[in-house]
N, C-alpha and C positions, 0 to 999 in steps of 0.2 A: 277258333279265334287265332287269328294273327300273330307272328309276337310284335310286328311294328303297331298293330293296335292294342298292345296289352296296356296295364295301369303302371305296372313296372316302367316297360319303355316311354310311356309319355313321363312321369317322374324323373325319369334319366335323361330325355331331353331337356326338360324345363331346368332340370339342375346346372347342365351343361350352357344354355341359353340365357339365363334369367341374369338381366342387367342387374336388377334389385340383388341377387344371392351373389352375385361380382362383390357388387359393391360393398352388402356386409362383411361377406370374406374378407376382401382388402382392408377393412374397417377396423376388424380382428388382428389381423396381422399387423397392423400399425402400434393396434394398445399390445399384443405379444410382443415387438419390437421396442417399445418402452422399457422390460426389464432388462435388455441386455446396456440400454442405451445410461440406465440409473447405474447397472455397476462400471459402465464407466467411467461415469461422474467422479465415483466410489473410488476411484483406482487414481483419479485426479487431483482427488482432497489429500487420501493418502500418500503422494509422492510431493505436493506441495505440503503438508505435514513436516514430510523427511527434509525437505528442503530448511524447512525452520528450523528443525533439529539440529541441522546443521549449520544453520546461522548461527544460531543461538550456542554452538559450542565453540566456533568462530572466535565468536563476542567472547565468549569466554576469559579469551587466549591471548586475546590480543586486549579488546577493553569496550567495557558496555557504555552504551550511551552516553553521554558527559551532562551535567549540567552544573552550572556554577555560579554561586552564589559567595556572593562579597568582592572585598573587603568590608568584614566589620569590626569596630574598634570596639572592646571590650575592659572595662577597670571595675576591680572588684570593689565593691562597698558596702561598709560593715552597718549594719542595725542591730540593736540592740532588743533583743525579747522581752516585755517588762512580766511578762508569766513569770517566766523558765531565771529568768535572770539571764542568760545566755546571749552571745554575739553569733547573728547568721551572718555569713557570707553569703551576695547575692553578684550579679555583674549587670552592670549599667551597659548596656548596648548603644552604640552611636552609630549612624547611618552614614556615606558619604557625602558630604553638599553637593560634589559633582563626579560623575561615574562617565569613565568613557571607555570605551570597550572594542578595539580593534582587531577581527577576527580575518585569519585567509587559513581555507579549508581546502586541504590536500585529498580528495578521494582517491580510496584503491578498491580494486575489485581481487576478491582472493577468492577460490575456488577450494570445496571442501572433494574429492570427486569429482561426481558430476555437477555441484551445486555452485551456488556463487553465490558471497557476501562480501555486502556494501561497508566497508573500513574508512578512516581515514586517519591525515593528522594533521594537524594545525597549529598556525605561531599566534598566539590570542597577547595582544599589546594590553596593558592597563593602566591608567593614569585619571586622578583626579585629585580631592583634597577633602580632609576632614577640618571638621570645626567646631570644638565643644563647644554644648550646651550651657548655659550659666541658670540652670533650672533642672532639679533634680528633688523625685521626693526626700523630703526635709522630717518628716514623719519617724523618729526614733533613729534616725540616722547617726552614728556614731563616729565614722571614718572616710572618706575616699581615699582609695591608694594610688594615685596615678602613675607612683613609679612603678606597679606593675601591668599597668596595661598591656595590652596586646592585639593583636590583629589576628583574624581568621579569614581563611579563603576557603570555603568550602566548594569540593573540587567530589563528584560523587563515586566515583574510582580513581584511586590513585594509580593504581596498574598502567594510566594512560599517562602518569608526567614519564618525560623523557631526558630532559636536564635536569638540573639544579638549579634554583631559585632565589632570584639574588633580590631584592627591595630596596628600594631607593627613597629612607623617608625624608623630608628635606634634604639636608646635604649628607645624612648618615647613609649607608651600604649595611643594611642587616640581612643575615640569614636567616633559615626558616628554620621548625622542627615539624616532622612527621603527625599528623593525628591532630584533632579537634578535641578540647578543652571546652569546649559549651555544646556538647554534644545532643543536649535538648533542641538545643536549636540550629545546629548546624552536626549533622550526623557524621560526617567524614571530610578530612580538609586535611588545611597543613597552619600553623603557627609560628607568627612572628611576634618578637616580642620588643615593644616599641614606647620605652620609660616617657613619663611626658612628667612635665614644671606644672601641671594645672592652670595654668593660662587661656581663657575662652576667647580671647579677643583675634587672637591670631589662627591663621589658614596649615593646616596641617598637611604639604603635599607629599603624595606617594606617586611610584612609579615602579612597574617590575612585569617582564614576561614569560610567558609561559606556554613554551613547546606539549602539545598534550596529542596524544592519542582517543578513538573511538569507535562508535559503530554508530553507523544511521541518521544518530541523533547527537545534535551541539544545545544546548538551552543555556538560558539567562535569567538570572532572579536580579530583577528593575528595582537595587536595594540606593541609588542617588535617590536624592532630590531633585538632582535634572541626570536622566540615567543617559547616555547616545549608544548605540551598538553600530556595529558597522561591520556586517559578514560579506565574505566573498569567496569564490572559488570555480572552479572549473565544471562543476557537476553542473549537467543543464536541465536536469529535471530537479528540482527542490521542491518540499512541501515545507509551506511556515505555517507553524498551528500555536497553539498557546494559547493564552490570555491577550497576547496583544500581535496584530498583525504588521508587517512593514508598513511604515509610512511613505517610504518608496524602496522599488522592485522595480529589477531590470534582468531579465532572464531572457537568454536567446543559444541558440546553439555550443556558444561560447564557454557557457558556465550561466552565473547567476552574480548580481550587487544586490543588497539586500540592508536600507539603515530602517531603526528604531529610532526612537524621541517618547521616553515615558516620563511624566512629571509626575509628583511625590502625590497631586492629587489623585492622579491615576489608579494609586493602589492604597492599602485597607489597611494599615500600619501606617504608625510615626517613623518620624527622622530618630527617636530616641527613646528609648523604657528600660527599666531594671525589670529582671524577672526572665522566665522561660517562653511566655508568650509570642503571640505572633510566628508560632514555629508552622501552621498550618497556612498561615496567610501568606508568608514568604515562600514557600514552594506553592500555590495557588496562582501566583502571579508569574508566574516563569514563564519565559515564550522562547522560541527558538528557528530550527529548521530540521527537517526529513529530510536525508539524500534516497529519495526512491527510484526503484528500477520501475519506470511507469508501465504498466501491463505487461507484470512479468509472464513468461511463455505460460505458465499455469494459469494465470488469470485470463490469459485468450484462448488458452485450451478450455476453460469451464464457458468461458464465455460462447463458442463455437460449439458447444457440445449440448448447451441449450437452444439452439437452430436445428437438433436432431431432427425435431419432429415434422418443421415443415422441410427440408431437404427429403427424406422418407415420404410426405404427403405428394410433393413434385414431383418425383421421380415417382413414383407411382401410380400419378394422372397420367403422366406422358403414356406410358405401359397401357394402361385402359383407355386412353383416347385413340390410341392403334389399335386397339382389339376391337373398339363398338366403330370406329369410324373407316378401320384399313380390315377388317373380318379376317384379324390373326390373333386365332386363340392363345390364351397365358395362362397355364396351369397355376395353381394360387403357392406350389413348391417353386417355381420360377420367381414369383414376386419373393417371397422366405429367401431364396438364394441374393435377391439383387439389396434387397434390403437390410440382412448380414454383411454384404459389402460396403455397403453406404456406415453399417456402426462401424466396422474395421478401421475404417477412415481415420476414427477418431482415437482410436487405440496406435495408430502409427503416427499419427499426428503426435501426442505425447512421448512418445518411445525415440522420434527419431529429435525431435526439441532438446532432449536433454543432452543428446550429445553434438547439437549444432544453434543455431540460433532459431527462431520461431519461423519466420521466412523463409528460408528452405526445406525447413520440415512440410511447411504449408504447399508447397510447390511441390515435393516429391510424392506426398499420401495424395494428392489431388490428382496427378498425375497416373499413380498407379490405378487408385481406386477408378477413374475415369474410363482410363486404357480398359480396365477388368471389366469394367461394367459392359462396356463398347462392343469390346470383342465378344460376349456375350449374346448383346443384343442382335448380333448379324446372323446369326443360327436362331433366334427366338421369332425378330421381325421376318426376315428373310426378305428384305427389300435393303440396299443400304442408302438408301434416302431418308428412312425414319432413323436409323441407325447415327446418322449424322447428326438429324435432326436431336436426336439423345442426347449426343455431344456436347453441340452445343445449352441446350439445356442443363447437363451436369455444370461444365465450365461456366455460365452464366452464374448457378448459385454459389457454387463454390468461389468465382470472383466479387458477387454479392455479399456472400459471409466476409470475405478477406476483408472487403473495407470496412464492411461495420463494426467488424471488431477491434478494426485501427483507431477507430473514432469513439476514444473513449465520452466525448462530452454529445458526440450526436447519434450516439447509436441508437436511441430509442428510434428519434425521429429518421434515421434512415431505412433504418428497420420496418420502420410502422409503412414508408412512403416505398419501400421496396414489393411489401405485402399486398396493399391496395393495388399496383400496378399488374402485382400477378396476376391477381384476380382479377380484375379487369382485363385483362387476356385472356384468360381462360373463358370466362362471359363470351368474348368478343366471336372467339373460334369454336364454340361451342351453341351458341343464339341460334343457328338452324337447326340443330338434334332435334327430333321427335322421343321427347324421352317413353312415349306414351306407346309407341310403335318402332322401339327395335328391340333383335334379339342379337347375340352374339354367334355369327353363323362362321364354321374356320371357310375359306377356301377351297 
């Protein structure tokens, strides 16, 4: 017996031949190429982690998020317990009749290392008027003491005032004191203290501003009966979230104009109540804005890194359409090498981002990994017309990724409309194959 007729040597042809046994191998090699492509994921969450860490100790330093609530005028009033025998002190709460609220928002970008967080500060204008109620429960009520009213602004980090804070109630100039006095309902602020004659007929105007510092986030608690806000600044990517959205929005390269209009029906409390109440419904109704870094390099490196699998599936067609259609054999360690390359990618992609902006990182790992694969494939194919042919292939997906993952609102549907086209080229170039009748023969 022969050895080219043995059982052995046809087994080791069929091995070497078998489109089918290609194909699983490659098959294989994609799902083994899956774990290295998860710990990079892994390595992407964990540096955007550290990134927060470092925000968040940022925020620390400088001052977290702001929101601000009030002016509310506050007079204590006594009731009488007919149990106990006893007089509680309670505080009558009063809302402003009109609230107006004049924000311009300074962003800065400060850098922890390698990281960057979104700071700013702001000259926040305030002006409106109170107007006592002539309606108060009457229920055992013993006293009101209007000369010692007061006012709270509740302010949720003070770390972030940077002046001193002068008010202007009618014609008086009062100053303030540190710390919240109705702290049930207003957790941290500052205190003014503003004697009143008990007169309900008359408009109680105030006026006073406020230099404040932050991070990210400005909010507003809609405590008028006609509230107006009116933010503005130079950041041009804003998110406004809250309870209530602008009623106009003007965002362009520029920065962002941003007004509110919330009436008293709006929200879920009165203009007035004794008691600690309404302390959930007043921070519930709070609206604002996000100064966000829109697709920060972390969120387009996860973004890109979820495209692993079909970059890997293309670049791996290419490879076996030269082997069954140009009969140049691919050892299935050649695919394992080009496909290690293709994860690389994504691990300089994150490495060189952090120390440059997202776009040149994207332009130099493309570049390399392309060149590596390229030069590669001129000793694999050994024609340089498929070799080019690679080329451009690589560069196509790779400039295919780049937009999609620019396009934060169309990426699905680019994605999806990217997908169908491949495949439909592949169909296209592929529709004459005999898959029934070839083997892979080298050369």
């Amino acid at each position: 017996m022969t050895t080219e007729n043995s059982p052995i040597e046809k087994v080791n042809n069929w091995i070497k031949n078998s489109v089918m046994l290609k194909l699983m191998t490659i098959t294989i090699l994609m799902l083994l190429l899956l774990i290295p492509t998860s710990m990079i994921k892994s390595i992407i969450s964990e540096r955007e982690d550290l990134n927060n860490l470092a925000s968040a100790d940022v925020s620390s330093k400088w001052a977290q998020s702001q929101e601000i609530n009030g002016p509310v005028l506050s007079i204590p009033v006594l009731y009488e317990n007919l149990v106990t025998k006893s007089i509680i002190t309670r505080y009558w709460h009063i809302l402003p009749n009109t609230l107006n609220i004049n924000s311009t928002i300074e962003p800065k970008q400060l850098r922890r290392g390698i990281y960057e967080v979104v700071v700013y500060g702001s000259e926040i204008e305030f002006f409106g008027d109170f107007q006592i109620p002539d309606l108060i429960d009457q229920n055992n009520l013993k006293e009101i003491r209007y000369e010692e009213a007061f006012l709270t602004v509740g302010i949720s980090d003070l770390r972030g005032i940077q002046n001193n804070v002068k008010l202007k109630w009618g014609d008086q100039d009062l100053g303030v004191e540190p710390g919240s006095k109705i702290s049930d309902l207003i957790h941290s602020g500052i205190t003014i203290y503003t004697p009143l004659d008990g007169k309900t007929e008359k408009l109680l105007p105030f006026e006073f501003n406020l230099d404040l510092q932050g991070s990210r986030n400005m909010s507003f608690v809609p405590i008028g009966s006609t509230t107006n806000v009116e933010v503005s600044s130079s950041w041009a990517s804003p998110s406004f979230g809250g309870n209530f959205l602008p009623d106009e929005r003007e965002v362009n390269e520029n920065g962002f104009l941003a007004t509110w209009n919330v009436l008293q029906l709006n929200r879920n409390y009165p203009q007035s109540w004794v008691g600690s109440e309404n302390a959930k419904s007043l921070r519930a109704s709070a609206f604002g804005v996000n100064l966000i870094l829109p697709l920060d390099d972390y969120q387009k490196s996860m973004r890109s890194a979820k495209y692993a699998v079909m970059t890997i599936a293309l670049t791996f067609l290419v490879f076996f359409l030269v082997e069954i259609l140009n009969k140049r054999k691919i050892h299935p360690f050649q695919y394992a090498l080009v496909g290690l390359a293709l994860c690389l990618f994504y691990t300089l992609l994150v490495s060189i981002s952090e120390h440059s902006n997202f776009n040149f990182a994207y332009g130099i790992s493309t570049i390399g990994i392309v060149t590596m694969i390229s030069l590669y494939s001129l000793s694999v194919f050994k024609v340089r017309k498929l070799s080019i042919l690679l080329i451009a292939t690589l560069a196509g997906i790779y400039g295919f990724l780049f937009v999609t993952i620019q396009l934060a609102d169309y990426a699905l549907l680019l994605g999806s409309l990217g997908l169908t086209i491949i495949l439909g080229l592949t169909m296209y170039f592929t529709r004459k194959v005999n898959w029934y009748d070839i083997n892979i023969q080298a050369r």
